[in-house]
LUMKOL-239287 format. One record per residue (C-alpha): x, y, z; residue number from 0. Coordinates in steps of 0.2 Angstrom, whole numbers. Layout:
X, Y, Z, NUM;
...
***
This chain:
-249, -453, 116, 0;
-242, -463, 103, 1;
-232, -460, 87, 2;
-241, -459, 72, 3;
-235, -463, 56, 4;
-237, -450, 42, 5;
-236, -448, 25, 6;
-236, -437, 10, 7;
-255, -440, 11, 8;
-260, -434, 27, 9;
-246, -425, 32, 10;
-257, -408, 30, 11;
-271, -416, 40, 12;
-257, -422, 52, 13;
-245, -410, 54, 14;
-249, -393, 46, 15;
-267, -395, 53, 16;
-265, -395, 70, 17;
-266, -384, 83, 18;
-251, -384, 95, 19;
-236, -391, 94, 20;
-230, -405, 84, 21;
-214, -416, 83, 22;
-208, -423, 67, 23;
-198, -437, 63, 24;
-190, -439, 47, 25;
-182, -458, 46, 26;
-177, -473, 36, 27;
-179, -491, 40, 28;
-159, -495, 35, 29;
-154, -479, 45, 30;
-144, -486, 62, 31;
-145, -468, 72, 32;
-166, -466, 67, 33;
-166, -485, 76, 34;
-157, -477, 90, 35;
-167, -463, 92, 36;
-186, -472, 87, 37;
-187, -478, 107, 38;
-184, -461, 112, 39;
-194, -453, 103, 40;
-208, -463, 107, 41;
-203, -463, 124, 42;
-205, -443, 124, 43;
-223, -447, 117, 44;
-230, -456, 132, 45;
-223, -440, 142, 46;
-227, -425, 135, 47;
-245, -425, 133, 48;
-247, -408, 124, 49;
-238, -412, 108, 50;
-240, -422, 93, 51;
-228, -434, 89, 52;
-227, -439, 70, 53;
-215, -453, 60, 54;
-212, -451, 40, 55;
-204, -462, 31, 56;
-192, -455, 18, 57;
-190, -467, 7, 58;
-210, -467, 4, 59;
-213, -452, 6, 60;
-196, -441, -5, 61;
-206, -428, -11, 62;
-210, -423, 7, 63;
-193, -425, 13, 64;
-186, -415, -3, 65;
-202, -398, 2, 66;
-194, -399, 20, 67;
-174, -399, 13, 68;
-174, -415, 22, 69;
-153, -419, 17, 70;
-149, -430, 31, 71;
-157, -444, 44, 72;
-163, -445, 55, 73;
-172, -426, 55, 74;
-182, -418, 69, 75;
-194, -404, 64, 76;
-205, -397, 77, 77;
-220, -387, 70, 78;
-232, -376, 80, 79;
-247, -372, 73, 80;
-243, -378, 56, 81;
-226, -368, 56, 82;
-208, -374, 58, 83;
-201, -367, 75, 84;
-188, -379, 76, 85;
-176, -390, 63, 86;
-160, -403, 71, 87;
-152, -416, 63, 88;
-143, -433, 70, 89;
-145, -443, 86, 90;
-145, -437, 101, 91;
-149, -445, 119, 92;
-167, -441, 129, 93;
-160, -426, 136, 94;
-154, -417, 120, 95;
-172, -419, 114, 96;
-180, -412, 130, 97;
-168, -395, 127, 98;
-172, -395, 110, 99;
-192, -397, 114, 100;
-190, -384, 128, 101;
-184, -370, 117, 102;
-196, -374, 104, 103;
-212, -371, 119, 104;
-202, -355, 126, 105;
-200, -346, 108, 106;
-217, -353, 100, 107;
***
């Protein structure tokens, strides 16, 4: 599965709609570690076929990023059934995402 881009527009229909789990990416263009971690991420997408995996931009899409407290880049939200479960902030490597994915499906 790919990563879809999101924005303030859809993000209910993206994100806050769906059923299951959904990872969040909050980025920039200019942000080095979101370049770092974009590969990854998408990487994880083709994967893990029972989540959602969602980019937004934060310089298009502020408004969003300010209703989420989104303070730093790159963010990582991960929603189950239109509810936060999980919020991290930085880069990380693959595995650090795994972990963080795992306990978001144990204690959703």
């Amino acid at each position: 599965m790919a990563v879809s881009k999101s924005s303030t527009a859809s993000f209910s229909k993206d994100v806050l709609e769906k059923k299951g789990l959904v990872f969040v990416d909050f980025y920039a263009e200019w942000c080095g570690p979101c370049k770092v971690t974009s590969p990854i991420i998408h990487e994880l997408s083709n994967e893990i076929k029972d989540m959602f995996f969602v980019e937004i931009d934060v310089d298009q899409n502020q408004d969003l990023a300010g209703q989420y407290s989104v303070f730093s880049i790159p963010t990582f939200m991960i929603f189950k059934d239109g509810k936060v479960v999980s919020q991290f902030v930085g880069a990380m490597g693959k595995e650090g995402f795994l972990a963080e994915i795992n306990k978001a499906q144990t204690s959703a």
